[in-house]
C-alpha positions as CSV (number, residue, x, y, z in Angstrom):
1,X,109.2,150.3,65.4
2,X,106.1,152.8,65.9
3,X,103.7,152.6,67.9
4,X,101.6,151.2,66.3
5,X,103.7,148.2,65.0
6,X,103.9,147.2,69.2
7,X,100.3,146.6,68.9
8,X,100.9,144.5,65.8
9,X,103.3,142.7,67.4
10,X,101.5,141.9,70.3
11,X,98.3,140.6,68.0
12,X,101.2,138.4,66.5
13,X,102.3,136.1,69.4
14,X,98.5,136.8,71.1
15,X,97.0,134.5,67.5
16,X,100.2,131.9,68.3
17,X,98.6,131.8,71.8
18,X,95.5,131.6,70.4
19,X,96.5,128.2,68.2
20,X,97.5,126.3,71.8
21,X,93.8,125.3,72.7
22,X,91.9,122.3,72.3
23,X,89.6,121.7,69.4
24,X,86.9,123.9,69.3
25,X,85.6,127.5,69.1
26,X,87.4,130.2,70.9
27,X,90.2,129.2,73.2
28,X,90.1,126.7,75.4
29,X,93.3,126.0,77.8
30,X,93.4,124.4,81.1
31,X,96.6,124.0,83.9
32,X,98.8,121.4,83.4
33,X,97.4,119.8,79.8
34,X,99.1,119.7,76.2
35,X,98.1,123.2,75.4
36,X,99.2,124.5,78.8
37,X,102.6,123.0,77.9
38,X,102.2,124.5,74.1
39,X,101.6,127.9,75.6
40,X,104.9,127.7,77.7
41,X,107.1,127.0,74.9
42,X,106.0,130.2,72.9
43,X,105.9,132.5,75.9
44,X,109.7,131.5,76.5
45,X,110.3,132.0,73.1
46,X,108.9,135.8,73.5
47,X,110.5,135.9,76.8
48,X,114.2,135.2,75.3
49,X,113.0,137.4,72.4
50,X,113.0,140.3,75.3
51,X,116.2,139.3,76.6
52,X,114.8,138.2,80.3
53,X,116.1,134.7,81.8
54,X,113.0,132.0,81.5
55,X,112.5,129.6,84.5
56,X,109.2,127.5,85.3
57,X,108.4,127.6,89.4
58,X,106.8,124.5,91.0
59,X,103.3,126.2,90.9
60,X,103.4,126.4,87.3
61,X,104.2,130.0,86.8
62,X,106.6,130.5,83.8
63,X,109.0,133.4,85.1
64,X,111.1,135.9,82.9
65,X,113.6,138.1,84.9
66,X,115.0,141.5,83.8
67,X,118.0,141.9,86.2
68,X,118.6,145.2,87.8
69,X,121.6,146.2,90.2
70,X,122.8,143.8,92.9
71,X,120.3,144.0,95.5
72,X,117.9,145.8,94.1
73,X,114.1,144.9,94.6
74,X,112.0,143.2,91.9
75,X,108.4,144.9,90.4
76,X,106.2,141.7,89.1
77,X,104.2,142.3,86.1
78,X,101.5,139.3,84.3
79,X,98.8,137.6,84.7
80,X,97.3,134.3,83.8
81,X,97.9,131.9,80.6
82,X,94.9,129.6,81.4
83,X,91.5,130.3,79.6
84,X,88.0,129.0,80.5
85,X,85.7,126.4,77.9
86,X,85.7,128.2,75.0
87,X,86.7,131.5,75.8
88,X,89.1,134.4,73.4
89,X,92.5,135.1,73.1
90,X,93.3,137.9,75.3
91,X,91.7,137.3,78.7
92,X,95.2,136.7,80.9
93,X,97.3,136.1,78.4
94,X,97.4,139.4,76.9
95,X,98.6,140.6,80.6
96,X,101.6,138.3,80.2
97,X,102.6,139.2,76.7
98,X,102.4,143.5,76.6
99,X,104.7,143.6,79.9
100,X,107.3,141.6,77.8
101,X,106.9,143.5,74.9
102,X,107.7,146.7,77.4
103,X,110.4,145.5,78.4
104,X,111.4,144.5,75.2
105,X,110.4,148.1,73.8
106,X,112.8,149.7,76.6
107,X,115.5,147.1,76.3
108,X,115.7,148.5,72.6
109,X,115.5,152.0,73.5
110,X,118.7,151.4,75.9
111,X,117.1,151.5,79.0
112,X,118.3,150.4,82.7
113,X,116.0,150.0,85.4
114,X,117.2,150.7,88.5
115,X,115.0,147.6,89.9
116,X,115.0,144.1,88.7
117,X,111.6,143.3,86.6
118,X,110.0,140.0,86.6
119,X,107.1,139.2,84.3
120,X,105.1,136.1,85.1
121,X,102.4,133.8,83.6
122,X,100.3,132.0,86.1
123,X,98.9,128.5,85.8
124,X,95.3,128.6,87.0
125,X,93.0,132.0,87.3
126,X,89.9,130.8,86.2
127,X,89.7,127.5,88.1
128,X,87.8,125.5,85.5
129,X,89.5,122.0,85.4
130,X,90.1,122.1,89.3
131,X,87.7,124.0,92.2
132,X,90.2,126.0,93.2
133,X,92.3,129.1,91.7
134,X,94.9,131.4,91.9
135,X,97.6,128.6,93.2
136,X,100.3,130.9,91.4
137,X,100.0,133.9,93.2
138,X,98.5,132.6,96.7
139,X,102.2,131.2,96.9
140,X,104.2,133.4,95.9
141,X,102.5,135.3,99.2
142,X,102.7,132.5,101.3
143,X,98.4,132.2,101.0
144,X,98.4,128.5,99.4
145,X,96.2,126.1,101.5
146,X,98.0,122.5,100.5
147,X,95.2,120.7,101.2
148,X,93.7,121.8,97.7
149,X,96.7,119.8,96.5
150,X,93.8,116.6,96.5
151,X,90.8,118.8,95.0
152,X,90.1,116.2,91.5
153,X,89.2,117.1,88.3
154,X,86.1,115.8,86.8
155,X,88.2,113.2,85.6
156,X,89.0,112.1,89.1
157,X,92.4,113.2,88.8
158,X,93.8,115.3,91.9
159,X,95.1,118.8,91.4
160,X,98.7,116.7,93.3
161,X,98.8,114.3,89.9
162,X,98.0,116.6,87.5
163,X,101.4,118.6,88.6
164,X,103.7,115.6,88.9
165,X,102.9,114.6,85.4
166,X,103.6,117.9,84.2
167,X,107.0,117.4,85.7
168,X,106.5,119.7,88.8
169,X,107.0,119.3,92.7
170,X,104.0,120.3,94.5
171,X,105.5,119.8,98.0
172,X,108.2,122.5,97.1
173,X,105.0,125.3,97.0
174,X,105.2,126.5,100.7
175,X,109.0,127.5,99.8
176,X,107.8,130.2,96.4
177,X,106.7,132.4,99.2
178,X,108.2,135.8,98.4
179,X,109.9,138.3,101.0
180,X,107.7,141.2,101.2
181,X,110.4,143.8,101.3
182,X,112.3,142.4,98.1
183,X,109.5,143.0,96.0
184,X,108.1,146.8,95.1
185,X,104.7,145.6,94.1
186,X,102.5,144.1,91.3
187,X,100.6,145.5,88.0
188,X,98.1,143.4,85.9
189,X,96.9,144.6,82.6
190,X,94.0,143.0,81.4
191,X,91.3,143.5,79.3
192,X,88.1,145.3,80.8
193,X,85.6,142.7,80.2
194,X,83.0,145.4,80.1
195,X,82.1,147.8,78.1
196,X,83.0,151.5,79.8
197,X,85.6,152.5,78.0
198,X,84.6,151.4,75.1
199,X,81.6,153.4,75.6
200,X,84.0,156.2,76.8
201,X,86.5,156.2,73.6
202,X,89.0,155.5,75.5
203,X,91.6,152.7,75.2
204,X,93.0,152.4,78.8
205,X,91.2,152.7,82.4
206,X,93.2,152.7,85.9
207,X,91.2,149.9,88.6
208,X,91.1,151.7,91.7
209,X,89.8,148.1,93.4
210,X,88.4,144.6,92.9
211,X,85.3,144.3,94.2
212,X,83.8,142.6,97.2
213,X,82.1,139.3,96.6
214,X,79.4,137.0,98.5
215,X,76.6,135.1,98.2
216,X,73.5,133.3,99.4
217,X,71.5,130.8,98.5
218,X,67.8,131.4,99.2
219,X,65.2,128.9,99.5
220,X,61.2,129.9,99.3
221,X,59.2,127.0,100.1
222,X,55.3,127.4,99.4
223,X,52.4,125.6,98.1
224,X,52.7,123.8,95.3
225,X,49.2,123.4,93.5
226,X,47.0,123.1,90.5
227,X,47.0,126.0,88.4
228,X,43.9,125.6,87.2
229,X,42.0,125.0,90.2
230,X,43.3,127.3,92.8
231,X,42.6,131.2,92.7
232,X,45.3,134.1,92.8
233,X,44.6,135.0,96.5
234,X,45.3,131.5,98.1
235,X,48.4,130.7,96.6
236,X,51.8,130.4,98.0
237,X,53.2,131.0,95.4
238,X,57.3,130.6,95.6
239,X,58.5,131.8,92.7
240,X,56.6,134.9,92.7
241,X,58.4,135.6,95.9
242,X,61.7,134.4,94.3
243,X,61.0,137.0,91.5
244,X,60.0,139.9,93.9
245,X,63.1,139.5,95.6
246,X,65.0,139.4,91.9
247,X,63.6,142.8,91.6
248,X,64.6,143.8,95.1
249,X,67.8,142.7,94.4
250,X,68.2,144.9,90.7
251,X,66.3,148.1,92.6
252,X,68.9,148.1,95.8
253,X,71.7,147.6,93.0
254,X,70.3,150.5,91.3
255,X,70.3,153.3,93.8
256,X,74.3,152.6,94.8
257,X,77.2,153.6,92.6
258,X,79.4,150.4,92.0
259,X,76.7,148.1,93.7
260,X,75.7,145.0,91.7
261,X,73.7,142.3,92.4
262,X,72.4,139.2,90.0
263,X,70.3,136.3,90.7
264,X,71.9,133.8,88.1
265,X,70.3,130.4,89.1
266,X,67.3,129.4,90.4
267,X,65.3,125.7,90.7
268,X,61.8,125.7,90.4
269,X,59.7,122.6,92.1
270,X,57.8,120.9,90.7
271,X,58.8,122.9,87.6
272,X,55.9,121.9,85.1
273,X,53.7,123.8,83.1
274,X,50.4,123.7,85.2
275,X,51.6,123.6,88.4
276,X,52.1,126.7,91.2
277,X,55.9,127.1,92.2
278,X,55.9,125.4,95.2
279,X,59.7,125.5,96.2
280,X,62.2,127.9,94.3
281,X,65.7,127.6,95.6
282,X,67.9,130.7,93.7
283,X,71.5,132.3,94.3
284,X,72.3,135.5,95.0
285,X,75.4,137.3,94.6
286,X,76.3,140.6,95.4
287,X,79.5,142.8,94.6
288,X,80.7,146.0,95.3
289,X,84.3,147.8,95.4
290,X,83.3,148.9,99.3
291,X,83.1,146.1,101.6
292,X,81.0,148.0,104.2
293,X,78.5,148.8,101.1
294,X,78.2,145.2,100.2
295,X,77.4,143.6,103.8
296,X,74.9,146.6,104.4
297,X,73.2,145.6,100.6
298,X,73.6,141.4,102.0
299,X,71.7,142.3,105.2
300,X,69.1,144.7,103.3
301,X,68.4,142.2,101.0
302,X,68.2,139.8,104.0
303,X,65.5,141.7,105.4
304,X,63.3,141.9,102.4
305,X,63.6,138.7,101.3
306,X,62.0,137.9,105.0
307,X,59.6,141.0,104.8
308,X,58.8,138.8,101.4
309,X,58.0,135.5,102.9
310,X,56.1,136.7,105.5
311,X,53.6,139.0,103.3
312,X,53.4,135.9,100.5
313,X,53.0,133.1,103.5
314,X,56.5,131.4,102.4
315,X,58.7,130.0,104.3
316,X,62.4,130.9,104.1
317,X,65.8,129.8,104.4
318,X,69.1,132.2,103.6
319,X,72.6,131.1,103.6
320,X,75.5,133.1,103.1
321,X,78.0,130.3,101.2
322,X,80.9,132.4,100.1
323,X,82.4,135.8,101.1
324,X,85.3,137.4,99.5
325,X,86.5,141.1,100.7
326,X,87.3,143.9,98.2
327,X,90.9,144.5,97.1
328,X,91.9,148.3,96.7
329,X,94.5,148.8,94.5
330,X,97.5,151.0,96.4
331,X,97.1,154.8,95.7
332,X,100.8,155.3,94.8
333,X,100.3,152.9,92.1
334,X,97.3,154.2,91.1
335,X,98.8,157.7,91.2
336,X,101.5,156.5,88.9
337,X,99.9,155.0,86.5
338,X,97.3,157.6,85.9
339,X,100.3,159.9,85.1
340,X,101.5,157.3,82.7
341,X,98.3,157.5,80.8
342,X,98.2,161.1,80.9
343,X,101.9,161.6,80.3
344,X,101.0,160.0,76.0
345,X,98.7,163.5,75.9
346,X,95.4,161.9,76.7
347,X,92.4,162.7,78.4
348,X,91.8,162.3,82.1
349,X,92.5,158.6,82.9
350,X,89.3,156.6,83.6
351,X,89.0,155.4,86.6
352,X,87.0,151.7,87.5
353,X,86.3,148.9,90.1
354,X,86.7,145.4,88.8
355,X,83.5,143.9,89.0
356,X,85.5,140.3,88.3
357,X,88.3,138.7,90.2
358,X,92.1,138.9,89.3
359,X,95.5,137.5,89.7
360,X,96.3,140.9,91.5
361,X,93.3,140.2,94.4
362,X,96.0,137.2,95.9
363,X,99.1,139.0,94.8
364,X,97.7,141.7,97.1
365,X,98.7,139.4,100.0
366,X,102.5,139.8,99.7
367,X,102.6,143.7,98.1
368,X,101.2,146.7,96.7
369,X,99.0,145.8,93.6
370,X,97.9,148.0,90.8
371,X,95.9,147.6,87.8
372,X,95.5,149.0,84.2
373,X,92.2,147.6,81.8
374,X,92.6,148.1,78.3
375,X,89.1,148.4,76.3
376,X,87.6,145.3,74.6
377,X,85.1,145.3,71.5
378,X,81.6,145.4,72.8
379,X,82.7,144.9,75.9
380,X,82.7,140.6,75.1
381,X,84.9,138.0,77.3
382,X,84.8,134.4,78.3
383,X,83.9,134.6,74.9
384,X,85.0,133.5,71.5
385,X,84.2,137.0,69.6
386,X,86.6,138.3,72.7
387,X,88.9,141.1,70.6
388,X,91.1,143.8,71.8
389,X,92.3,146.2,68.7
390,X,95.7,146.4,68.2
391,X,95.8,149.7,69.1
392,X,94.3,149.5,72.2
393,X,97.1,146.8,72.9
394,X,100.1,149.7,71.4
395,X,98.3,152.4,74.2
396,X,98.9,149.4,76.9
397,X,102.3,148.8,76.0
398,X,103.4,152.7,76.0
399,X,101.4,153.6,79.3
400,X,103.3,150.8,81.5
401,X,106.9,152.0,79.2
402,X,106.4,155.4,80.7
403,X,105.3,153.8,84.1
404,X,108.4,151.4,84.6
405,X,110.5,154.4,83.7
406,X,108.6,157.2,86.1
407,X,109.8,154.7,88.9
408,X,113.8,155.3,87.9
């Protein structure tokens, strides 16, 4: 096969994937539902295709194992089957089907790794059906909390049932965890959800971190008023504050390499056409690939959100609700796989911190984690219109070939 039949392959079993969704545009899977289940039976179909033995763990992580000698430790390779509400194709589930197709590819070529090679598709990344995530990997390094086990669907039905119908034993999960020293460390490949290299013309990226997450929710509180009767100068106005610190937020983002900030929600009170904002409660969220950057942008922010109120006559509340740290990927990995990329003759590897969050930010908790991107079209995810060329997905498949074997 050439290379570029390995990408056509891969576009083969990615649009029999595709078909395991529930009605609707784009793809939409959940954990532990009918299409869940469909997905399983053609990814052990691919697996056995590849020659690696198929078993499904009691987190719902479908397993294929490459042996290597006795002994020998074990790489770990995927990423996540599950999609959000109508979403594409590729997101996850492309990182689960070119590391089988590698191993497939060196499997043909004659190939022995000195190390055993397991390739695995998680259950739940996205946490859409249940408000939690990441079950798959958080137990395979011991990270699980159990209590999640009774977080509900909005169907009422607890994250516990859902994986006792699907024939699983939830109270075996504190038994996946891994041995550290048995396993040599993780790699993702995933699509970049962005549009840099895309923009670059390039096919494949090395993530040098995931980025640093938290958030606030800010409440302004003002005057609400008529807006016909009360003059610019003596209103307290609260989403005029709200939007100054919008701007704040997009300025301070601005002057920082890998900083980014969004205000994605905000309720306005009493929200009508002729009235003055009197209340505007918004989120902020704030990411960067340096946690010591991100908590110095949070507490800068902080500050001008309170110079704000005080200049506008607004009262002010600011809560910090979440807080995530950065993962860096490990520098030997990293190392590695840029030679991989420029081993095929191509330019210098592209180098990027994940802005979103990955399997690979819990499988840091038991290992060493690297991670490759591969470019997307327009730089579209979480999206029907989500497309990775085939030959992006054929420069994926060679550049972790020449990575699994740099490691003999």
């Amino acid at each position: 096969m050439t290379d570029t039949d390995w990408g056509a392959l891969a576009q083969h079993w990615l649009e029999r994937l595709a078909a395991c969704s529930e009605p609707g545009p784009g793809v939409t899977r959940l954990p532990f539902t009918p299409e869940h289940r469909a997905a399983l039976a053609v990814l052990v179909a691919l697996m056995e295709q590849a020659g690696l033995a198929v078993h499904l763990d009691d987190a719902g992580t479908l397993i294929g194992r490459l042996d290597g000698p006795t002994g020998a430790p074990t790489l770990i390779l995927g990423s996540h089957q599950d999609s959000v509400r109508e979403g594409g194709g590729y997101d996850g589930i492309m990182g689960v089907v070119l590391p089988v197709l590698t191993l497939m590819k060196l499997q043909q070529a004659g190939v022995a790794l000195p190390f055993a090679v397991e390739v695995m598709a998680f259950a739940d990344e996205e946490g859409v059906r249940f408000p939690t995530a990441l079950m798959g990997p958080r137990a395979l390094a011991g990270t699980f909390d159990m209590a999640a086990l009774d977080m509900r669907d909005r169907d009422g039905v607890s994250l516990r049932r859902a994986m006792e119908e699907f024939g699983l034993n939830p109270d075996t999960l504190p038994g996946l965890r891994r041995d550290p020293a048995q396993v040599l460390g993780w790699v993702e490949i995933h699509l970049e959800q962005g549009p840099i290299l895309e923009a670059a013309g390039q096919n494949i990226g090395i993530v040098t971190s995931i980025c640093g997450i938290e958030r606030h929710m800010v409440t302004f509180t003002g005057k609400a008023a008529h807006a016909g009767t009360v003059p610019m100068h003596l209103r307290r106005d609260a989403l005029a504050g709200a939007a100054e610190l919008t701007l704040a937020a997009e300025s301070q983002a601005r002057e920082f390499d890998g900083l980014l900030a969004t205000v994605g929600a905000l309720q306005v009170r009493p929200g009508v056409v002729n009235a003055v904002p009197g209340e505007v409660a918004m989120t902020l969220e704030i990411r960067a690939p340096d946690d010591t950057q991100r908590e110095k942008a949070g507490v800068t922010l902080c500050r001008i959100a309170h110079g704000i109120a005080k200049q506008r006559g607004l009262g002010l509340e600011i809560t910090r609700t979440y807080a995530q740290a950065a993962t860096p990927c490990s520098p030997q990995i990293i190392d590695r796989l840029v030679k991989a990329v420029e081993a095929g003759n191509r330019p210098a590897a592209t180098r990027i911190a994940s802005g979103a969050t990955h399997d690979t930010s819990a499988m840091a908790g038991l290992c060493s984690v690297g991670m490759l991107f591969v470019a997307c079209r327009d730089g579209i995810s979480h999206h029907p219109d989500e497309h990775v060329e085939p030959a992006a997905m054929a420069a994926g498949i060679l550049t972790l070939e020449r990575f699994l074997r740099q490691l003999q």
